[in-house]
Every structure is written in C-alpha cells, then in structure tokens.
C-alpha positions as CSV (number, residue, x, y, z in Angstrom):
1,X,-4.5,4.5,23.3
2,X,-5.6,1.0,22.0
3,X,-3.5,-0.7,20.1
4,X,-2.1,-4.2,18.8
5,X,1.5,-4.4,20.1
6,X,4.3,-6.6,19.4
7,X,6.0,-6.7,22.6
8,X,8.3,-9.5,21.4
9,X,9.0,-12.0,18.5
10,X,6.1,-13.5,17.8
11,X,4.1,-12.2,21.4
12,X,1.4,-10.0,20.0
13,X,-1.1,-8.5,22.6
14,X,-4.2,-5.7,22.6
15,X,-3.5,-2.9,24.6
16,X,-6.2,-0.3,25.9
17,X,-3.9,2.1,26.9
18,X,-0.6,1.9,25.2
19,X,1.0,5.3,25.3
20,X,1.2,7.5,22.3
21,X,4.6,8.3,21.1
22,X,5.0,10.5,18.9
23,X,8.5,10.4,17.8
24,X,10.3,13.3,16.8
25,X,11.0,13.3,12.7
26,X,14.2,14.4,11.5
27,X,14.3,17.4,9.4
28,X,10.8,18.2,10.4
29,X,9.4,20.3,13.4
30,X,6.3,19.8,15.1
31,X,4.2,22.7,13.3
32,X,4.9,20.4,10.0
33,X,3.1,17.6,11.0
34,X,-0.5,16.7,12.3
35,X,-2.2,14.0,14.6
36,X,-4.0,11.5,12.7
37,X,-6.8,9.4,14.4
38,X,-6.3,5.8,12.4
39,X,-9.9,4.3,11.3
40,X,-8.1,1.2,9.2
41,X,-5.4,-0.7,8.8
42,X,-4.2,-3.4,6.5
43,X,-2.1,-6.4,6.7
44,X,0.5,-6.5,4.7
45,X,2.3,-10.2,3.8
46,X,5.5,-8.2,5.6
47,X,4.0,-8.1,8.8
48,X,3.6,-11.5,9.3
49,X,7.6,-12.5,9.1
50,X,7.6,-9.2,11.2
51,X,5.7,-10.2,14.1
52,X,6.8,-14.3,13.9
53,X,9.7,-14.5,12.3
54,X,12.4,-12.0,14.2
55,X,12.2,-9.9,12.1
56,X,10.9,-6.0,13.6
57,X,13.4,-3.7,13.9
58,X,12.8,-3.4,17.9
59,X,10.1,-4.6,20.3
60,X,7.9,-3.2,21.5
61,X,6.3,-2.2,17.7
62,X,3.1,-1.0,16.6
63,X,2.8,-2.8,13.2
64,X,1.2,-1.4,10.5
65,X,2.0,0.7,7.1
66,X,-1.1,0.5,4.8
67,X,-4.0,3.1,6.8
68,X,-6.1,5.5,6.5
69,X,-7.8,7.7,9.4
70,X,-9.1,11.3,9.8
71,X,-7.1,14.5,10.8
72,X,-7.6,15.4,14.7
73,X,-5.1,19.0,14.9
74,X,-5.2,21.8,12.4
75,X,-2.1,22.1,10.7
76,X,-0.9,24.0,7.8
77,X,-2.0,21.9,4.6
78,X,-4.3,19.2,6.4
79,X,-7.0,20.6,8.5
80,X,-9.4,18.8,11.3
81,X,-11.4,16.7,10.0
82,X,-9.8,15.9,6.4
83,X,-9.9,11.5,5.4
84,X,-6.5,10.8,4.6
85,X,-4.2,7.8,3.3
86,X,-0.8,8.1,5.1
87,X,2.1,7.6,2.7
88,X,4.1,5.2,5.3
89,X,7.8,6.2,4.3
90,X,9.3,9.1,5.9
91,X,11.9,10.2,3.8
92,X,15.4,12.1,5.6
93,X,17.2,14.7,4.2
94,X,20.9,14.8,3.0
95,X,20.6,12.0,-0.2
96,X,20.8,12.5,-3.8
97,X,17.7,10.6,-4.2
98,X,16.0,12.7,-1.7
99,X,16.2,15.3,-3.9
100,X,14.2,13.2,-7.1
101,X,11.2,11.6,-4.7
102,X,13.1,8.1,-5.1
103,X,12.9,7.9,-1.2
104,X,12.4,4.1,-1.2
105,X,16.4,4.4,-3.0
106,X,18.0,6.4,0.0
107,X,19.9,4.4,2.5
108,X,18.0,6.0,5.5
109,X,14.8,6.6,5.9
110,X,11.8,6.1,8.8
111,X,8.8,4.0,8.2
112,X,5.7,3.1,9.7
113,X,4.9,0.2,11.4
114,X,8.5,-1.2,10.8
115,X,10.8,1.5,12.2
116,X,8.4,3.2,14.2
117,X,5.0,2.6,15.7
118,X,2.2,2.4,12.8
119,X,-1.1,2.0,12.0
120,X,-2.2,-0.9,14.3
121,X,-2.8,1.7,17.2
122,X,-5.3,4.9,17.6
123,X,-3.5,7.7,16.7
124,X,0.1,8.7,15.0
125,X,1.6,12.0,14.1
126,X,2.6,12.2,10.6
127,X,3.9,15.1,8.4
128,X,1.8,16.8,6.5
129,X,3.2,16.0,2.9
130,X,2.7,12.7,4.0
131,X,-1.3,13.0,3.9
132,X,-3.2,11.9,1.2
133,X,-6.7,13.5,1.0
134,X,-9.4,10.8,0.0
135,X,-11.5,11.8,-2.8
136,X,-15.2,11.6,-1.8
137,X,-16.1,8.6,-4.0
138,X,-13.2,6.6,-1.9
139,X,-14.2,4.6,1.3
140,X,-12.5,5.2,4.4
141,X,-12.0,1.3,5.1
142,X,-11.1,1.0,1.6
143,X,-7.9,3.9,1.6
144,X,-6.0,1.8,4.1
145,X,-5.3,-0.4,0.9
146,X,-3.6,2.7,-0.7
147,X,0.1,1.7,-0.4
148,X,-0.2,-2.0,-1.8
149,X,-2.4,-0.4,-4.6
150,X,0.4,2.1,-5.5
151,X,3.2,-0.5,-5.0
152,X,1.4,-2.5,-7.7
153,X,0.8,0.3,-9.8
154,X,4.5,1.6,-9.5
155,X,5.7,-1.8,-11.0
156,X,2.8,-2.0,-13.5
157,X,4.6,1.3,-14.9
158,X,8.2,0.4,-15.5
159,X,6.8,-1.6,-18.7
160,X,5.2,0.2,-21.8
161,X,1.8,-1.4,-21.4
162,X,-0.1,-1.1,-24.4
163,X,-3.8,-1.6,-25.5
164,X,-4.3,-4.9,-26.7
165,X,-1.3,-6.7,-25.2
166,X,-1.5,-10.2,-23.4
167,X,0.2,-10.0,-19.9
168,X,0.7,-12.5,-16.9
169,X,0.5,-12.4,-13.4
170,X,2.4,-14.6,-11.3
171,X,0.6,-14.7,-7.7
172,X,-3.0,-14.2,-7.1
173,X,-2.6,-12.5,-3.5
174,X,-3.6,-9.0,-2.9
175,X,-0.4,-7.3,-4.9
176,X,-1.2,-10.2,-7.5
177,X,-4.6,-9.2,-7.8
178,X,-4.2,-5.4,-8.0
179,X,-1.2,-5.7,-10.5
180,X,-4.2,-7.8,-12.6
181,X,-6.5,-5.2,-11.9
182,X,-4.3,-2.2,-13.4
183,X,-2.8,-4.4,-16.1
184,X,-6.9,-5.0,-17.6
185,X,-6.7,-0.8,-17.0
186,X,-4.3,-0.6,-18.5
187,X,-5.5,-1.5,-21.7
188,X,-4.8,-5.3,-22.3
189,X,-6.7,-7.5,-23.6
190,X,-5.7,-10.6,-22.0
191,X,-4.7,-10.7,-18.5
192,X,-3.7,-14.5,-17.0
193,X,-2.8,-15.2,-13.5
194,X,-0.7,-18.5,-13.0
195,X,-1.5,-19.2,-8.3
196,X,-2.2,-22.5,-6.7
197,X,-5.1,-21.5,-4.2
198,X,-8.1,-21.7,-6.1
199,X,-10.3,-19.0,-3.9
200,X,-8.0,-16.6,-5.1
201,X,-7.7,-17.4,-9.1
202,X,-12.0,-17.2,-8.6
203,X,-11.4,-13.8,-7.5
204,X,-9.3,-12.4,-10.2
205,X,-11.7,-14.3,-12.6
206,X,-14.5,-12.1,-11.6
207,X,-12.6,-8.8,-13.0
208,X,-12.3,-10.8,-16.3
209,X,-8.7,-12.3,-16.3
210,X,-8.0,-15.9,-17.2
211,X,-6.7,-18.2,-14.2
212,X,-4.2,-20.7,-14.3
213,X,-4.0,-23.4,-11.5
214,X,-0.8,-25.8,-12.4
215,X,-2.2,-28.1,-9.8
216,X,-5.6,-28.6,-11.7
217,X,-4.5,-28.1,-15.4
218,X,-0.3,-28.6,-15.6
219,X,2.1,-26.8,-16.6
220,X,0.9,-22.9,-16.0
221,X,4.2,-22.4,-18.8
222,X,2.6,-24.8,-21.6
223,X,-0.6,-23.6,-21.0
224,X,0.1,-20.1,-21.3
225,X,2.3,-20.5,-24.7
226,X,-0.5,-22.8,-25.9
227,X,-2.5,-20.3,-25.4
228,X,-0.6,-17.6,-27.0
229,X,0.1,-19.8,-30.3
230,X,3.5,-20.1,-28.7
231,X,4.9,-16.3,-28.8
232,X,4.4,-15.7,-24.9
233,X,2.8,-12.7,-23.7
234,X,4.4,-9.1,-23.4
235,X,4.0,-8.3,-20.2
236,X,4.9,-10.0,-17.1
237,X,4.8,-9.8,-13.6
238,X,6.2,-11.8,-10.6
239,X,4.0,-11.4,-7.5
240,X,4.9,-14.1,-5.7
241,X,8.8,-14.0,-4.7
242,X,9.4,-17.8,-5.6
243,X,12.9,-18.6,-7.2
244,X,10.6,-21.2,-9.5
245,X,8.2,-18.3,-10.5
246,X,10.9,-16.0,-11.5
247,X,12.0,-18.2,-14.0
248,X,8.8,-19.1,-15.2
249,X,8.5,-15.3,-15.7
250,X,10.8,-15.4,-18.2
251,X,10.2,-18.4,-20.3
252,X,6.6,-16.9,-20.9
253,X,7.5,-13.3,-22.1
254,X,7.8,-12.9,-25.9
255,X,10.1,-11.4,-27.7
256,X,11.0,-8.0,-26.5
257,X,9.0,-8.5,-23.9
258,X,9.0,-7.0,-20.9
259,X,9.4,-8.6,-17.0
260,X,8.7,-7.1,-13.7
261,X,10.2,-8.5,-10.9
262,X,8.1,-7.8,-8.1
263,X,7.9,-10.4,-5.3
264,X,10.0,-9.9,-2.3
265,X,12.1,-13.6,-2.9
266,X,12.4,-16.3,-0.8
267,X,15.6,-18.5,-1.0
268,X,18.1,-18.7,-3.8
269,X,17.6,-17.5,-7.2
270,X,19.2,-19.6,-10.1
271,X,18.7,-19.9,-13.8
272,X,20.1,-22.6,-16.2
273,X,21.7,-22.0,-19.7
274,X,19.0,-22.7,-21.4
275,X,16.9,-20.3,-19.6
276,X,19.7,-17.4,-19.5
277,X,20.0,-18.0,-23.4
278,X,16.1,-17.2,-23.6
279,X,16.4,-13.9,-22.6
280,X,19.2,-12.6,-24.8
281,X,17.8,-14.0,-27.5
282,X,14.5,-12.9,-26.9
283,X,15.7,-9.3,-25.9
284,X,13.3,-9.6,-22.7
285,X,13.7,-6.3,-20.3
286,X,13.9,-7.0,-16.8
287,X,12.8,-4.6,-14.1
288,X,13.3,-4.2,-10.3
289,X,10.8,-2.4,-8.3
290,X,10.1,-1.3,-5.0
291,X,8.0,0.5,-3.1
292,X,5.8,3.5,-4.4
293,X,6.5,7.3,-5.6
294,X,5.0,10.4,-4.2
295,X,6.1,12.4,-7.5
296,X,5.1,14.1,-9.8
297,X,2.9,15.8,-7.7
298,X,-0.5,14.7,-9.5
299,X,0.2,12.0,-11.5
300,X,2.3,10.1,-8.5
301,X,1.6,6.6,-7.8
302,X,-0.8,7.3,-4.9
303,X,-2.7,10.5,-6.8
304,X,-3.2,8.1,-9.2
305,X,-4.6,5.0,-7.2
306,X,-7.3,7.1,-5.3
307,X,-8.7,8.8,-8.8
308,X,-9.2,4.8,-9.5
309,X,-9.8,3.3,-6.2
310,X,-13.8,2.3,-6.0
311,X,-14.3,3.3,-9.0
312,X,-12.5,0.9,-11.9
313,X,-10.1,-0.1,-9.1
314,X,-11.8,-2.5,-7.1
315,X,-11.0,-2.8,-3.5
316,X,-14.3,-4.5,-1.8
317,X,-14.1,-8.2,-3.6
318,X,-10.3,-8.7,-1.9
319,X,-11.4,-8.4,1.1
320,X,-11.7,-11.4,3.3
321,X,-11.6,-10.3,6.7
322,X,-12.6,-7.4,8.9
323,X,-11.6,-7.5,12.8
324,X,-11.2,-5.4,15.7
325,X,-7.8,-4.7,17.0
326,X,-8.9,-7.3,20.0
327,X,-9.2,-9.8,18.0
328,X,-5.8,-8.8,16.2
329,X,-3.3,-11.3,18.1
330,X,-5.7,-14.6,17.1
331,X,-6.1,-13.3,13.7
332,X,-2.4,-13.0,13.1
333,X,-1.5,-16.0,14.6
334,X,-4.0,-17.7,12.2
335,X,-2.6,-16.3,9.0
336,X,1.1,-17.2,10.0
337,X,0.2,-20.5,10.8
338,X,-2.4,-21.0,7.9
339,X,-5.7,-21.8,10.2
340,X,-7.9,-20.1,8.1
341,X,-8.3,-18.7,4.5
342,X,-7.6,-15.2,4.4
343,X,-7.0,-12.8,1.4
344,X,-6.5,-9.3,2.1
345,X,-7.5,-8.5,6.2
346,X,-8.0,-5.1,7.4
347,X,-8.6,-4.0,10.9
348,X,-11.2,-1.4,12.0
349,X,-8.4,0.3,13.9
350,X,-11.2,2.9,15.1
351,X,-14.7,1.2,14.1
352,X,-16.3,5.0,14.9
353,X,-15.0,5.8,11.5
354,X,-15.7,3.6,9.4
C-alpha cells in the first residue's frame, strides 16, 4: 500500500508498496473489526517530535492519529461503504478506568500512529466501536480533524462555561483555535487569544475573538486586565505548553475563575509566591486534561464535534496546507525546521476520496 514511513529518527520516506499489517488487537477478534481505506490525515504538533526528535515508539512507523476514510469489509456495526472518523485510542481490557470510558487514564493502551501504524498509509483495520460515522453535512477531508476538535472540546468542558463570560486562549495553533471556536459556542461573549505569529491571531479574528500579540502591543497580561477593568476573565485556557504561559494563565483568571491546562509543556514549570498566593486567594480551579472521551454514547466528545463540525465549527479557514503522501517527507521536514508557514496540514492519504 502507499504510505509515508518513518523508517528511522528523523528518515521519513514514501512508500508504494509498504505492506499492510494489520496487527492483532487484544481483547478483540477479527469479526469485531473492519478495514478502513484512509482518505485524510492530519498532522498533529506530536508527530513532528515523533518523527525528528526520537521520539516513536519503534521504527519502522506509519504516523498518523487524526483520519478519516471510508469502510472497505462488511462488518457487524459499520458496513462497506460508511465515511468514518477513527477514534485513534484502542483501549485494553483489565483496568478500572476501562470500565468508565476514561481510556486515555489506563496505563496500557494501543494507539494509532504512535504504537502502531496509523493514518499516513492506505488502509488500517480498526474495531468497529472505534468508527465514527460522518454525518452528511461533514466533509470527508474535514473529519480527519476530529480528534484535535474533540481534544479541544474535552478541555473546554471541565469549566462551567456560561453565556456571557470573558475567556482567554493562550496559543493560536489549531487546538488554540478550536478551543476559541467552542469557547464563542459556548456562549461567551468575549473570547481573546494571547500568540505571537500574527497569521494565526488573523485567523481567529475572523470567527470574532479579540487577538493579542505581546510582540506588537506589550504585555498580553496588562492588556487583557485593562481590558477587563482589571477583574480577569473566567475562563482560561493554555494551548501552548510554555512554562511562561501557564503562569500567565493564572494571573488573568478572576476570581473563582476557572484554568485549563491544556498544552503538552515544554521544560520546567515554576511559579513564584506572589503568583501561588494569586490563586488561593482568588479561589482559581485548575484542570488537567487529556485526550478525548467516547462516552456517553451520544453526547461524547466526538458525537458532539461532528453534529458541529462545518456547520458552527469551522474546519476549512485552519487549513493551510493540502499534500499528497509523496510530498509527505519535504513537508515534514519543512514544519520541523520552520521553512514555511503552516497552520493545520492534512494529507489526501487517498485523493480518490476526497
């Protein structure tokens, strides 16, 4: 099958005919799962550390957790031909949290793309329960943006958002911009995103929230409390994973706000007395989050982002980039080494589809 490969740190190459493998999946036999034929996949900022940075699980990988694709075998739930979004995490049997859908919380689990070939080639078999049919209003190319939509959504909903409340995003990226996105759903009435790449604040000004660039207007904590009369807002998200921003997060939240701690961090987290004092006296709540849910059946993260998705949820605007798998090890290569402006890239895995 085609398919990018990483055959070694940082040695990405295009295969034609890279053989399928699918793997077997503990706690599931075959007749449980179906072949999927992938139409798109979407780069996630995990991949790039991934492929460059020593950081896959084993070589060689198919990368890739955010895709869609279309059902190639009957099976029992998902038949030939059904558009799907493939919930990447492949939970195993035998944990407590297992039993409650928290399968991101169980110390094993399989996943796509990272501990076994993804989305970045033709075809993977995949249980059933982990198919998501696409409504018809949802683009194919569009779905393979499912899981980062329900990873922002699943931290948007640890916090009591409420209609009329002032909220701030730290990190314009593609989480950044989607947290935005179901924060103004949400209900409030003020949404402001604090990033230093301008292309990306213009973006998230175009769905009506306010940007803040420190490194055209100052201090993006000043501003913000200017702006707020001084109370801070009273929702907050950190979408970046910079030990600066997480404290920032916290010296704009009002009192009893509430924090979400999103970004995956890079280097040491440390916070000064002053700071620390801040949040007990403000009575800020602090939340962790990770990953997505697949329950309640219905109202779960990912049921929830395709009833949205191309409809109030707007996928099309982040989108910078659009290449064939061929063209998969340059493109790579120039987002890790920052050739090129991209924003969120998404390979036509199979172009037939979509």
């Amino acid at each position: 099958m085609r398919a990018l490969v990483l055959e070694a740190n940082g040695q990405l190459r295009f295969h034609t005919d890279y053989p399928e493998q699918p793997a077997p999946i503990e706690g599931l036999g075959a007749e449980h799962c179906v072949r999927v034929q992938v139409a798109a996949c979407g780069v996630c900022g995990s991949d790039i550390p991934r492929a460059f940075e020593g950081g896959a699980y084993h070589y060689p990988l198919v990368l890739g957790h955010e895709f869609s694709g279309v059902v190639v075998t009957d099976g029992v739930t998902r038949k030939k031909g059904d558009r799907v979004a493939v919930f990447p995490l492949i939970p195993r049997p035998g944990e407590k949290p297992y039993d409650t859908g928290d399968y991101a919380q169980t110390k094993r689990y399989d996943y796509y793309g990272s501990r076994r070939d993804g989305g970045m080639g033709e075809f993977v078999t995949v249980p059933e329960r982990n198919l998501f049919l696409l409504p018809d209003h949802v683009e194919l190319l569009h779905a393979a943006c499912t899981e980062p939509a329900a990873v922002a959504l699943h931290g948007v909903r640890k916090m009591r958002v409420q209609a009329g409340d002032d909220a701030v995003v730290f990190g314009a990226g593609p989480i950044g911009n989607l947290v935005a996105q179901w924060l103004k759903i949400g209900g409030c009435a003020r949404v402001f995103v604090v990033d230093i790449d301008q292309q990306k604040l213009d973006l998230v000004e175009k769905i009506g929230c306010l940007p803040v660039n420190p490194q055209k207007t100052g201090d993006a904590v000043a501003q913000i409390l200017e702006a707020t009369g001084g109370e801070g807002v009273q929702r907050v998200v950190e979408a970046v994973g910079n030990p600066m921003t997480f404290v920032q997060a916290t010296q704009v939240a009002a009192a009893f706000g509430e924090v979400v701690f999103m970004g995956n961090i890079h280097g040491e987290f440390k916070i000064g007395e002053k700071d620390f004092s801040n949040i007990l006296r403000r009575e800020l709540t602090i939340y962790g989050t990770w990953n997505s849910k697949v329950v309640p059946v219905g109202t779960d993260d990912w049921s929830t982002v395709l009833k949205f998705m191309d409809r109030q949820l707007q996928i099309a605007p982040m989108v910078s980039n659009i290449p064939s798998l061929e063209e998969g090890p340059a493109i790579m290569s120039s987002i890790h080494q920052r050739k090129s402006w991209h924003h969120k890239v998404i390979f036509k895995v199979s172009p037939d589809l979509c």
